[in-house]
TIPA-641510 format. One record per atom (N, C-alpha, C, O): residue number from 1; atom name; x, y, z. Coordinates in nm, 4 decimals. Layout:
N
seq=NUM | atom=CA | X=X | Y=Y | Z=Z
...
This chain:
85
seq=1 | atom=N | X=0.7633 | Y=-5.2781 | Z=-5.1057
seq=1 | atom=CA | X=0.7060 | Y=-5.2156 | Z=-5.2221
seq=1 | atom=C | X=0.6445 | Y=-5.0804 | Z=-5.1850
seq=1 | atom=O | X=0.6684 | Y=-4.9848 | Z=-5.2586
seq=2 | atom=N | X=0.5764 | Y=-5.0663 | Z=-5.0896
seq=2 | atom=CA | X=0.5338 | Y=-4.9492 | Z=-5.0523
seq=2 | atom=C | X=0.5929 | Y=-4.8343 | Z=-5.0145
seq=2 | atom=O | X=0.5626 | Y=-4.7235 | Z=-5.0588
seq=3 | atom=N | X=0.6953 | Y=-4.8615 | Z=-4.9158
seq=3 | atom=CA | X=0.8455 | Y=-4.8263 | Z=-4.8879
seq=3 | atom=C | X=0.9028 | Y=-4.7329 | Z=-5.0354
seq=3 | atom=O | X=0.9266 | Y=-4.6122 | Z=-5.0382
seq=4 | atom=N | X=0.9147 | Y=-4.8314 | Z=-5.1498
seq=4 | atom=CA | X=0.9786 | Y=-4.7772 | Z=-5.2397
seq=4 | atom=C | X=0.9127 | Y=-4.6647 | Z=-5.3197
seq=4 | atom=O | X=0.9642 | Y=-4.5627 | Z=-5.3656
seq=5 | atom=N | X=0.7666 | Y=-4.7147 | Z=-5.3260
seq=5 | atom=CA | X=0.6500 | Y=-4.6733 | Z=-5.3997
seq=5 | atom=C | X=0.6183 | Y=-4.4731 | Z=-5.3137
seq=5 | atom=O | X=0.5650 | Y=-4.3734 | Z=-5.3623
seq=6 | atom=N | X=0.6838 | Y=-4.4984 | Z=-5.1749
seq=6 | atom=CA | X=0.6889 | Y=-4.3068 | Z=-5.0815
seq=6 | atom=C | X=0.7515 | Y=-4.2729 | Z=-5.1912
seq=6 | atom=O | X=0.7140 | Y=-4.2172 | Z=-5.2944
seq=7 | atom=N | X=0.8865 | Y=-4.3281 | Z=-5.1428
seq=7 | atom=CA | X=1.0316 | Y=-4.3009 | Z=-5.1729
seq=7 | atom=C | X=1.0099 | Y=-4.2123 | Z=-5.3411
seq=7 | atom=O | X=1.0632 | Y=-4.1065 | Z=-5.3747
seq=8 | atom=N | X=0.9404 | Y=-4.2756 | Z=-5.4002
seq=8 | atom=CA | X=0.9095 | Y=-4.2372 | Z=-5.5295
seq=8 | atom=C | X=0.8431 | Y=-4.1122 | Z=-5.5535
seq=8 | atom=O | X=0.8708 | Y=-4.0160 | Z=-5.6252
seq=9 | atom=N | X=0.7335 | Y=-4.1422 | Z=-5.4628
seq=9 | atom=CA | X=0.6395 | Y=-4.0327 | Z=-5.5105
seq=9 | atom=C | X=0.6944 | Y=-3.9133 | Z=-5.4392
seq=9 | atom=O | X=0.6572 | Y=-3.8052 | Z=-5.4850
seq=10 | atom=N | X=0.8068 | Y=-3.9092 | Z=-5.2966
seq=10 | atom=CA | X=0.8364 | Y=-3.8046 | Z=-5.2365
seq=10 | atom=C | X=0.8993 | Y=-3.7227 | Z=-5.3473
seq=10 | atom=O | X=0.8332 | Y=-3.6305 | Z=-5.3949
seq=11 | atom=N | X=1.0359 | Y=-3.7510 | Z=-5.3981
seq=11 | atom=CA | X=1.1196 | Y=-3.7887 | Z=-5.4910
seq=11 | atom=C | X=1.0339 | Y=-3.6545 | Z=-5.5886
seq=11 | atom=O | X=1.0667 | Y=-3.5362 | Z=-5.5976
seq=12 | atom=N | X=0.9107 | Y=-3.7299 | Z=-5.6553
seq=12 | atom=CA | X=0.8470 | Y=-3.6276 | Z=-5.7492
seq=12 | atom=C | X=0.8195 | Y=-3.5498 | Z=-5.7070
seq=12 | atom=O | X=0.8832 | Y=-3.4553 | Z=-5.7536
seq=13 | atom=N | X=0.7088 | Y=-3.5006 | Z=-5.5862
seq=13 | atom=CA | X=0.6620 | Y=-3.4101 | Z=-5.5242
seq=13 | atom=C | X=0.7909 | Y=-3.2682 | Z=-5.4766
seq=13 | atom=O | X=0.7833 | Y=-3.1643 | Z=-5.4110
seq=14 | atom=N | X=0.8863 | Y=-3.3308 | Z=-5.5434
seq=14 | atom=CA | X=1.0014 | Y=-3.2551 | Z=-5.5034
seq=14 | atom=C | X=1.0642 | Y=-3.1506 | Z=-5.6150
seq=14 | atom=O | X=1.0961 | Y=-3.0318 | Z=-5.6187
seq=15 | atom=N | X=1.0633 | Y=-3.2452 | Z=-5.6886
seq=15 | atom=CA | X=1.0931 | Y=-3.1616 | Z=-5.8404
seq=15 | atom=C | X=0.9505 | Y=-3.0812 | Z=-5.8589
seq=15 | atom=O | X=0.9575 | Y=-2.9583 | Z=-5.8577
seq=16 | atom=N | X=0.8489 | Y=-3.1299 | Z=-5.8723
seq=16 | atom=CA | X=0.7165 | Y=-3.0888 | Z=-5.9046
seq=16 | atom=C | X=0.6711 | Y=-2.9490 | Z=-5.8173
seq=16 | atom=O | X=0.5898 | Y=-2.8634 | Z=-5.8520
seq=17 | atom=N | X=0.7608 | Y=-2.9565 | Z=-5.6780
seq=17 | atom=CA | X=0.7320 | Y=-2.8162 | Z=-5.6418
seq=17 | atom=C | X=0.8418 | Y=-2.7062 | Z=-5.6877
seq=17 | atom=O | X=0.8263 | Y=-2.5848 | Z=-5.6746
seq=18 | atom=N | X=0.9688 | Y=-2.7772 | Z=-5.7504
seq=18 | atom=CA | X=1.0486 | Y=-2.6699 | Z=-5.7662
seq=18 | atom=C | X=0.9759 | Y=-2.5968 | Z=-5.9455
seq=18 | atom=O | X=1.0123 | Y=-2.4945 | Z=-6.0036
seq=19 | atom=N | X=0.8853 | Y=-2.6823 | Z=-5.9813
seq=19 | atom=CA | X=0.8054 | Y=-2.6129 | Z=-6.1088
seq=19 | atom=C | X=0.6716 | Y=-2.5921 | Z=-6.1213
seq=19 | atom=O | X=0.5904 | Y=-2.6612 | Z=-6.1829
seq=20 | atom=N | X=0.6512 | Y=-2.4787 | Z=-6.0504
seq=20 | atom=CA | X=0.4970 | Y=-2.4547 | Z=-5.9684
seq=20 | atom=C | X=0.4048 | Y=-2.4219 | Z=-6.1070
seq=20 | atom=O | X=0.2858 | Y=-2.4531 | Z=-6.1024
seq=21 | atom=N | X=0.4590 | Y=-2.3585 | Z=-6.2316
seq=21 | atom=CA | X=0.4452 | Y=-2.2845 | Z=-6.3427
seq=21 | atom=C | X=0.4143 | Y=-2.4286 | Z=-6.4914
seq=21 | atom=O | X=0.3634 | Y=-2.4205 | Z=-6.6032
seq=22 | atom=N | X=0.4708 | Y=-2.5348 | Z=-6.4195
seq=22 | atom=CA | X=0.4683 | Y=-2.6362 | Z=-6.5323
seq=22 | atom=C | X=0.3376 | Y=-2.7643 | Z=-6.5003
seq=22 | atom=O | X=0.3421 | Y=-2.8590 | Z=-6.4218
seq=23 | atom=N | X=0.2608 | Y=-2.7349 | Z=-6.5655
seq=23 | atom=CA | X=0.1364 | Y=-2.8182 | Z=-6.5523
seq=23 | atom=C | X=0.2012 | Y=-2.9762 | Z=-6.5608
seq=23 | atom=O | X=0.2292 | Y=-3.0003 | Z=-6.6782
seq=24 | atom=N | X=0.2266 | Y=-3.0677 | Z=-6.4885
seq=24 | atom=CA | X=0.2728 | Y=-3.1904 | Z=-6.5038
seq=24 | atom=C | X=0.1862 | Y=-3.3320 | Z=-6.3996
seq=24 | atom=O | X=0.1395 | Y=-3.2999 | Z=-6.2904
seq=25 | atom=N | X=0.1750 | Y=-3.4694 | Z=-6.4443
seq=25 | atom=CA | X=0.1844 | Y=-3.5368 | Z=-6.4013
seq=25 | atom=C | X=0.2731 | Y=-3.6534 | Z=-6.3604
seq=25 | atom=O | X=0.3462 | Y=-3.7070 | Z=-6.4437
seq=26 | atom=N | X=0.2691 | Y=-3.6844 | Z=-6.2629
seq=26 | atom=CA | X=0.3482 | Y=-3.7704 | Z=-6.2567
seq=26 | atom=C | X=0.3117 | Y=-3.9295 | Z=-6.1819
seq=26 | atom=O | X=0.2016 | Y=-3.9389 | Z=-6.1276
seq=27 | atom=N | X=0.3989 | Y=-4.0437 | Z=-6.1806
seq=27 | atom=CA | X=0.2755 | Y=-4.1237 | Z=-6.1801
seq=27 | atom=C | X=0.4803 | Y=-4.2331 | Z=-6.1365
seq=27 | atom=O | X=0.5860 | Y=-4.2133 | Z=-6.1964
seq=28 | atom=N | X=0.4492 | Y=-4.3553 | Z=-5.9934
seq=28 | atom=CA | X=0.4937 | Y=-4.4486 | Z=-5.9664
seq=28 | atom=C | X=0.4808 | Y=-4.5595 | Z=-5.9894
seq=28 | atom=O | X=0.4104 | Y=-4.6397 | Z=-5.9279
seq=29 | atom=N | X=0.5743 | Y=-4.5861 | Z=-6.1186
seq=29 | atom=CA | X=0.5620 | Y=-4.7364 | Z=-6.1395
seq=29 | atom=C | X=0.6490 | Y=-4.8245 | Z=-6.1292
seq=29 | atom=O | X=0.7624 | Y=-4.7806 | Z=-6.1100
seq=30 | atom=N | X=0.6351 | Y=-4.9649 | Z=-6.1366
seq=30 | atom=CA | X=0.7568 | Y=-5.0458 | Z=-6.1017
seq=30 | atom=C | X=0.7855 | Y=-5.1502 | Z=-6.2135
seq=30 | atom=O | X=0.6861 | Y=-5.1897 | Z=-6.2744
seq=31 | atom=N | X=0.9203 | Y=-5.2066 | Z=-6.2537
seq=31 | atom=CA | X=0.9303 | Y=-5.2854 | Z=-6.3779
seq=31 | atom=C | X=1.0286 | Y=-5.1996 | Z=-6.4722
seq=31 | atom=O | X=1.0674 | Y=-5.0878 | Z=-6.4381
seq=32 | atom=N | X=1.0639 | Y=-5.2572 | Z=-6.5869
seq=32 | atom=CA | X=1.1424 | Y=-5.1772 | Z=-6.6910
seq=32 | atom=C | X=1.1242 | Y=-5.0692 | Z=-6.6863
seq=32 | atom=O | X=1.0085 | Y=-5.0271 | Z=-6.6857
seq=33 | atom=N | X=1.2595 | Y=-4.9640 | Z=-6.6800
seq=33 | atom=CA | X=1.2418 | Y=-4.8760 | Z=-6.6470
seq=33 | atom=C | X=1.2203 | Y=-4.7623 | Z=-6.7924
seq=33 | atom=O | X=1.1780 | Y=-4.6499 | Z=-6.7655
seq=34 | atom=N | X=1.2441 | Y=-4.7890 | Z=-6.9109
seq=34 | atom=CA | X=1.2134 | Y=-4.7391 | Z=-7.0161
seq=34 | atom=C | X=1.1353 | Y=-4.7517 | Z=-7.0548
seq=34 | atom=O | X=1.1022 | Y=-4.6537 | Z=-7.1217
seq=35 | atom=N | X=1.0357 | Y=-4.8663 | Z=-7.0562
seq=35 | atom=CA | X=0.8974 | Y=-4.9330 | Z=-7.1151
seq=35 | atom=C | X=0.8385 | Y=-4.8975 | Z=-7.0426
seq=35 | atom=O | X=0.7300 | Y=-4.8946 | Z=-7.1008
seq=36 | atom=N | X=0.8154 | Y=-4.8500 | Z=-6.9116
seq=36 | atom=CA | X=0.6961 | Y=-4.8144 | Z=-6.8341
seq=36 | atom=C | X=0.6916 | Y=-4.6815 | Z=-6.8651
seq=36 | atom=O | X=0.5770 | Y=-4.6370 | Z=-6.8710
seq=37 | atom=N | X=0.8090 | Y=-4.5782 | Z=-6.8940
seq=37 | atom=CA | X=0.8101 | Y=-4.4366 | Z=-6.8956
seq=37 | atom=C | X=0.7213 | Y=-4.4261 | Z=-7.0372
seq=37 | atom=O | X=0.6355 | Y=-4.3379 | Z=-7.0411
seq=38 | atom=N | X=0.7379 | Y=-4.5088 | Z=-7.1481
seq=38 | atom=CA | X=0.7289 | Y=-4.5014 | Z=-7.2505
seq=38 | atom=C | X=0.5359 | Y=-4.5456 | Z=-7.2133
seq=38 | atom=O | X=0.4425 | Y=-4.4664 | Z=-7.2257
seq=39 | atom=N | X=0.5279 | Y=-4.6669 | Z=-7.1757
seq=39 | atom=CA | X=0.3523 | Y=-4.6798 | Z=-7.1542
seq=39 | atom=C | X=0.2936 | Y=-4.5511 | Z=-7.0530
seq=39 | atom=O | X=0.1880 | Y=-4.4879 | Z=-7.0478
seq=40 | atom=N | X=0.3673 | Y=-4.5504 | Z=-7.0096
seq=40 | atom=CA | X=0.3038 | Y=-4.4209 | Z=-6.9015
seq=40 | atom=C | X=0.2683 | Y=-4.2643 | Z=-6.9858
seq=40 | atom=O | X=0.1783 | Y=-4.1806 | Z=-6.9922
seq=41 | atom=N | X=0.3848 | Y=-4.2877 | Z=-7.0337
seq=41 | atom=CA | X=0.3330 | Y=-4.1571 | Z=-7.1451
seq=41 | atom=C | X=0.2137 | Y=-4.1793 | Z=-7.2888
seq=41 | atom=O | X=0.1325 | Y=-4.0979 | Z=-7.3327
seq=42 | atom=N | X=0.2312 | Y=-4.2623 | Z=-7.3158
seq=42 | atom=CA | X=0.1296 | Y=-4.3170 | Z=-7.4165
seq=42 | atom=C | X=-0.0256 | Y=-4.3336 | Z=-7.3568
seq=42 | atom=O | X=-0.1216 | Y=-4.2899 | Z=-7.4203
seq=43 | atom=N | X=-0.0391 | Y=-4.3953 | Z=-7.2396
seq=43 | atom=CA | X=-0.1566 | Y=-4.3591 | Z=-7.1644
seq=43 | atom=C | X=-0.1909 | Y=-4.2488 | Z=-7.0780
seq=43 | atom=O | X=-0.2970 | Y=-4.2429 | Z=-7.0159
seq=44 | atom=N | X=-0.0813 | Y=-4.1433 | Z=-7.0738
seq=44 | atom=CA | X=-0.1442 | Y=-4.0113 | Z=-7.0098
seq=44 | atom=C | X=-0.1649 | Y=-3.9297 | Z=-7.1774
seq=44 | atom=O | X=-0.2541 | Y=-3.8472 | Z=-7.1976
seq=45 | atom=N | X=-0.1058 | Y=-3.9551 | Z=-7.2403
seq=45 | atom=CA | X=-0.1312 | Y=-3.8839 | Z=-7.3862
seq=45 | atom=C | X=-0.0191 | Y=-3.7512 | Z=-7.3667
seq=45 | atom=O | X=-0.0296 | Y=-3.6334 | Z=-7.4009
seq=46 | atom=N | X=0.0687 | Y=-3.8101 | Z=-7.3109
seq=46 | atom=CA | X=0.1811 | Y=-3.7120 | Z=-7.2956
seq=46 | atom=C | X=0.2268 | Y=-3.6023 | Z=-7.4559
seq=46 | atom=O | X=0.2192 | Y=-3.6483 | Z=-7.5698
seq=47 | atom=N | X=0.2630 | Y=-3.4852 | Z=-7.4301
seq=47 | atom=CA | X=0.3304 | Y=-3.4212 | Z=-7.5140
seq=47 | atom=C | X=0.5022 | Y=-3.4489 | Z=-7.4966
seq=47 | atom=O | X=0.5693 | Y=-3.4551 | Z=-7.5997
seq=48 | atom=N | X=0.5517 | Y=-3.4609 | Z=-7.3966
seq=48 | atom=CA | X=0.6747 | Y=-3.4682 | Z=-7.4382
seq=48 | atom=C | X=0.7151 | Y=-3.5337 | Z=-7.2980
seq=48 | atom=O | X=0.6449 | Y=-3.4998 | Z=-7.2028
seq=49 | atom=N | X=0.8310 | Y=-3.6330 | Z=-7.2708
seq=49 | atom=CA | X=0.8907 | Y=-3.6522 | Z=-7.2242
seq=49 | atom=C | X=0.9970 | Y=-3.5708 | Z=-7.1490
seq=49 | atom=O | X=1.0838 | Y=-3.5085 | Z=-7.2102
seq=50 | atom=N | X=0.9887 | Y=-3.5725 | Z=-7.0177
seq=50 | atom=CA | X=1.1158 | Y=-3.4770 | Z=-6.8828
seq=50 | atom=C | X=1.1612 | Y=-3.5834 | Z=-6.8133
seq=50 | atom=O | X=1.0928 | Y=-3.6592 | Z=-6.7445
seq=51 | atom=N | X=1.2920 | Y=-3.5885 | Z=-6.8346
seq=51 | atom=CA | X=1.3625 | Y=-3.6993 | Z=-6.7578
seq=51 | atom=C | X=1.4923 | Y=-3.6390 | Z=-6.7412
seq=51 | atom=O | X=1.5683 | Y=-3.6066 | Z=-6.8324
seq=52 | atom=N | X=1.5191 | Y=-3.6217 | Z=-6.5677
seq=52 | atom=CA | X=1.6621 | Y=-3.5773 | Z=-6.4949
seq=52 | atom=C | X=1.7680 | Y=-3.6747 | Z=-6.5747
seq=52 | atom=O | X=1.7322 | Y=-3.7899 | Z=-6.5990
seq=53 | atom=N | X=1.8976 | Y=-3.6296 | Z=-6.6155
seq=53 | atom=CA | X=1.9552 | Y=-3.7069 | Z=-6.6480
seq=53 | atom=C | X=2.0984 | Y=-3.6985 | Z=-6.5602
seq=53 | atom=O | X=2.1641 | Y=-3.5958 | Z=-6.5433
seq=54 | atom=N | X=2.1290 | Y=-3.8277 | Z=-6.5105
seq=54 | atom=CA | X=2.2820 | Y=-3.7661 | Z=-6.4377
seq=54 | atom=C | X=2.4071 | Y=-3.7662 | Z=-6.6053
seq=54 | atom=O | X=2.3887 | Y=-3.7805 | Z=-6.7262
seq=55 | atom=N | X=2.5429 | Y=-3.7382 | Z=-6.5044
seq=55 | atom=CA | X=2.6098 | Y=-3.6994 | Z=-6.5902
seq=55 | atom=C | X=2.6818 | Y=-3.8464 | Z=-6.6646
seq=55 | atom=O | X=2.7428 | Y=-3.9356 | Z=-6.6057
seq=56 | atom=N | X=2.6617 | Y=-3.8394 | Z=-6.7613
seq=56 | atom=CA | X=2.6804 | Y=-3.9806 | Z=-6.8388
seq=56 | atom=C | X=2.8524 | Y=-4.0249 | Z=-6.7589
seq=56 | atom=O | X=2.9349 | Y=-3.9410 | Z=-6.7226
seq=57 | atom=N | X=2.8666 | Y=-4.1631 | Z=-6.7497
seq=57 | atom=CA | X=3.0132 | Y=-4.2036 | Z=-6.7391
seq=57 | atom=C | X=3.0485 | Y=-4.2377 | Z=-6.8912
seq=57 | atom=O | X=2.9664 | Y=-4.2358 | Z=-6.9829
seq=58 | atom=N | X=3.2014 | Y=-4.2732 | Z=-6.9043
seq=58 | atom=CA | X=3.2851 | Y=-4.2863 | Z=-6.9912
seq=58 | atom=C | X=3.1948 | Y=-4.3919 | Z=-7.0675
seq=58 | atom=O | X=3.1395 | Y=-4.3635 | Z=-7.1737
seq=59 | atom=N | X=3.1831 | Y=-4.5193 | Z=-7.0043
seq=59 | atom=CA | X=3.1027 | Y=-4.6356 | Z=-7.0575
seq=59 | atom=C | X=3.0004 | Y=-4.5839 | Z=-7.1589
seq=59 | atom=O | X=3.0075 | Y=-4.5880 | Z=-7.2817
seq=60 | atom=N | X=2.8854 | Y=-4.5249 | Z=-7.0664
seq=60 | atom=CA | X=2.7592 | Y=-4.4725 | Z=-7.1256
seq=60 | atom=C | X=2.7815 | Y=-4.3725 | Z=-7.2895
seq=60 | atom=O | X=2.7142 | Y=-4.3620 | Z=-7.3920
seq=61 | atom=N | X=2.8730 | Y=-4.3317 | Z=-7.2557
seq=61 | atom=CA | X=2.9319 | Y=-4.1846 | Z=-7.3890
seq=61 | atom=C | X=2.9830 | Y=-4.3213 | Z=-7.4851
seq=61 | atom=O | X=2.9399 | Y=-4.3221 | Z=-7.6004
seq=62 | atom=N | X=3.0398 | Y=-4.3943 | Z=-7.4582
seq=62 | atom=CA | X=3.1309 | Y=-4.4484 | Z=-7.5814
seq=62 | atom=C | X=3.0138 | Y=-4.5780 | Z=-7.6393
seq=62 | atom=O | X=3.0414 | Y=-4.6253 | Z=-7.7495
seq=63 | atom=N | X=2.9119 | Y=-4.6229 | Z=-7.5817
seq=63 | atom=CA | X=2.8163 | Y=-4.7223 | Z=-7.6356
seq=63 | atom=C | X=2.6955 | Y=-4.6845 | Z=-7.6020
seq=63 | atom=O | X=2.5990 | Y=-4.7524 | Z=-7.5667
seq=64 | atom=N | X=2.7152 | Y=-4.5015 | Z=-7.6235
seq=64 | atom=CA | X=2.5440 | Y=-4.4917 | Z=-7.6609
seq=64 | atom=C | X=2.4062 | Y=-4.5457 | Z=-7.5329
seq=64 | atom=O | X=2.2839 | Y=-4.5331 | Z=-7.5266
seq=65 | atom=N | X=2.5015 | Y=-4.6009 | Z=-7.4576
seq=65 | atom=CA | X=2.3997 | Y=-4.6257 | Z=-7.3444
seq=65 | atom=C | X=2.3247 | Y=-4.5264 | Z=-7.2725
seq=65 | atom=O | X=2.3346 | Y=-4.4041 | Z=-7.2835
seq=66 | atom=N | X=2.2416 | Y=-4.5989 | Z=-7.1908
seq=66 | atom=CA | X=2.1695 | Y=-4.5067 | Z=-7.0748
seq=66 | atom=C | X=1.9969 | Y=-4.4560 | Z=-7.0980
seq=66 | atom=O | X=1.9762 | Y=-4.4443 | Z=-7.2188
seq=67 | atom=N | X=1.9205 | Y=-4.4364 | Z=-7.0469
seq=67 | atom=CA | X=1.7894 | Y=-4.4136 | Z=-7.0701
seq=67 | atom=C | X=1.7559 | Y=-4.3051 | Z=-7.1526
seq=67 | atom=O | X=1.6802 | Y=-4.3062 | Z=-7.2496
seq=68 | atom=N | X=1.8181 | Y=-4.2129 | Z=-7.1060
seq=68 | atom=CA | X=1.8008 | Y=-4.0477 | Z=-7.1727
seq=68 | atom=C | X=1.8166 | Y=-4.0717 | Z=-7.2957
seq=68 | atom=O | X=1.7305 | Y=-4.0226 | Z=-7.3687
seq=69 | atom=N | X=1.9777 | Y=-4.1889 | Z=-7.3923
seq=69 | atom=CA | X=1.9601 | Y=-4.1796 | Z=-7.4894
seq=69 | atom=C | X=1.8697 | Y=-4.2715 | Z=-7.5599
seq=69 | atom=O | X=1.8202 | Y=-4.2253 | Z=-7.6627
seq=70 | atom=N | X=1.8343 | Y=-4.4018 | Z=-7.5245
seq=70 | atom=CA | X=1.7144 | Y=-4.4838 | Z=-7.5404
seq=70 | atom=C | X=1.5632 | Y=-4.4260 | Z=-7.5530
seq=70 | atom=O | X=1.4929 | Y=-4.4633 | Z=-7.6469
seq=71 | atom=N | X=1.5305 | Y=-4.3642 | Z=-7.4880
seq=71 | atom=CA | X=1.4440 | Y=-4.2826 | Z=-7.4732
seq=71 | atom=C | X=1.4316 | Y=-4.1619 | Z=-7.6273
seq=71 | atom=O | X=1.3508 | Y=-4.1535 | Z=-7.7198
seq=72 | atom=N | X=1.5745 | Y=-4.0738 | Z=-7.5841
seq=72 | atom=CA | X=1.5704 | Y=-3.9971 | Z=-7.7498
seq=72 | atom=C | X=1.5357 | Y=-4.0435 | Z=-7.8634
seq=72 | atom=O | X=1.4736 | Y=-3.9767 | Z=-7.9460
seq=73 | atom=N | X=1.5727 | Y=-4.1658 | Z=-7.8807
seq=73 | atom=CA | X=1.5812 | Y=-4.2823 | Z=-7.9845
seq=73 | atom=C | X=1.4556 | Y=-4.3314 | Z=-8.0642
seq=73 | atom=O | X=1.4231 | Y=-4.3338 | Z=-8.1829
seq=74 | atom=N | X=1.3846 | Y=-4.3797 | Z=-7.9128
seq=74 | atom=CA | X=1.1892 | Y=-4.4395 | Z=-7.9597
seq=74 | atom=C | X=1.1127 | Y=-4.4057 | Z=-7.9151
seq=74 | atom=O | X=1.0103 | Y=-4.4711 | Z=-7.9347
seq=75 | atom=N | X=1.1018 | Y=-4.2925 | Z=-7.8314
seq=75 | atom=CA | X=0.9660 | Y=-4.2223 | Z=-7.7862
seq=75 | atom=C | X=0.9118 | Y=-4.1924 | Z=-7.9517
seq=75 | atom=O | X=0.9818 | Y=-4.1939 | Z=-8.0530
seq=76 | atom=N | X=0.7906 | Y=-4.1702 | Z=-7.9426
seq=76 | atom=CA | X=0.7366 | Y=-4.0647 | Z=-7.9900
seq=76 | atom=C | X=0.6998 | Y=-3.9754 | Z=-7.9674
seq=76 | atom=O | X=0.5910 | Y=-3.9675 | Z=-8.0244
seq=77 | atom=N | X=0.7205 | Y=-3.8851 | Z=-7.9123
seq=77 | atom=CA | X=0.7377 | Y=-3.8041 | Z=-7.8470
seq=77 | atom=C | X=0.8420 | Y=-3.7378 | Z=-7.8137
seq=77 | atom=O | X=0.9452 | Y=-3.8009 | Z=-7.7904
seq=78 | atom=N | X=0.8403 | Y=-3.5753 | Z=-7.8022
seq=78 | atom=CA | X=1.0079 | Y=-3.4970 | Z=-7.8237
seq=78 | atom=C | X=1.0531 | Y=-3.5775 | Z=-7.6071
seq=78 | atom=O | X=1.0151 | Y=-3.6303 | Z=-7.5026
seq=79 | atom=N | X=1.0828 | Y=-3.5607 | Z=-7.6304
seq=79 | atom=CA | X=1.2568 | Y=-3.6050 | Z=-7.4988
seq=79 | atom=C | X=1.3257 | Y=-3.4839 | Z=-7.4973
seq=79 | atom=O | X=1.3912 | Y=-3.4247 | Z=-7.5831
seq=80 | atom=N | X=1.2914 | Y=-3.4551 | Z=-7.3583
seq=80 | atom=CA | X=1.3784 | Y=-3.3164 | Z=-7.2961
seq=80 | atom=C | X=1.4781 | Y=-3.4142 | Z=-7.1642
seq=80 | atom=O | X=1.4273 | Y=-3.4854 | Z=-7.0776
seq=81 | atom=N | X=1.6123 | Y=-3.3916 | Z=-7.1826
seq=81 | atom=CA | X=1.7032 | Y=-3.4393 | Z=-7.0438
seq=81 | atom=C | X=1.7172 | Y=-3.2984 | Z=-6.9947
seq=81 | atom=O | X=1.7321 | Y=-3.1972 | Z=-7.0631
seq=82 | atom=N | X=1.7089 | Y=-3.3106 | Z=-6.8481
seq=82 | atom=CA | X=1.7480 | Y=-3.2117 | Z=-6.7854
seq=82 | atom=C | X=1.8615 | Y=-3.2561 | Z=-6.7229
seq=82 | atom=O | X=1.8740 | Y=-3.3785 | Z=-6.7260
seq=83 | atom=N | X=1.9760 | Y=-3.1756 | Z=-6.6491
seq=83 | atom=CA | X=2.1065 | Y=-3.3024 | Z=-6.5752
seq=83 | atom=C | X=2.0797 | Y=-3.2245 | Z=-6.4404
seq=83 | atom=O | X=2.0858 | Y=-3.1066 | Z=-6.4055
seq=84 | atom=N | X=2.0438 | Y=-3.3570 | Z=-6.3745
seq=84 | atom=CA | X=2.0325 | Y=-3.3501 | Z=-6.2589
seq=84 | atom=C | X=2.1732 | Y=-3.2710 | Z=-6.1428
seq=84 | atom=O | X=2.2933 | Y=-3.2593 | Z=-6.1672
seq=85 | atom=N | X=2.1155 | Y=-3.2408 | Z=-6.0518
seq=85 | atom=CA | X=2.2609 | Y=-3.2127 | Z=-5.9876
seq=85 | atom=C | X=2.2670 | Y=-3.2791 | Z=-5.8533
seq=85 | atom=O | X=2.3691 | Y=-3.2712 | Z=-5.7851
């Protein structure tokens, strides 16, 4: 758990320096991975949702799947995908 819990926070500290200009938090949690993004933002009092998105497969495009679009769906809150590279 701890192991994963670096792995994580390195992970952010990574993106977070490539946006020295964007006031952000970020925060390692473990469990559903949509429901925690979604409580995590509801208890930081987030304005908007940033989530890397890779490039959808065939599957994901034809049934609407995948987080980015789940996410678009029931946040309250606007949802920005960025696509990862």
């Amino acid at each position: 758990m701890e192991r994963l819990t670096a792995v994580g926070r390195d992970s952010l500290e990574t993106v977070g320096a490539q946006l020295p200009a964007v006031p952000m938090e970020s925060m390692v949690r473990l469990g559903e991975l949509a429901e925690e993004i979604l409580l995590e933002a509801e208890a930081f009092g987030a304005d908007a949702i940033v989530l890397a998105a890779g490039r959808p497969s065939w599957f994901k495009r034809v049934t609407g799947g995948g987080i980015g679009q789940w996410l678009l769906r029931k946040a309250p809150v606007p949802v920005v995908l960025v696509r990862s590279t």
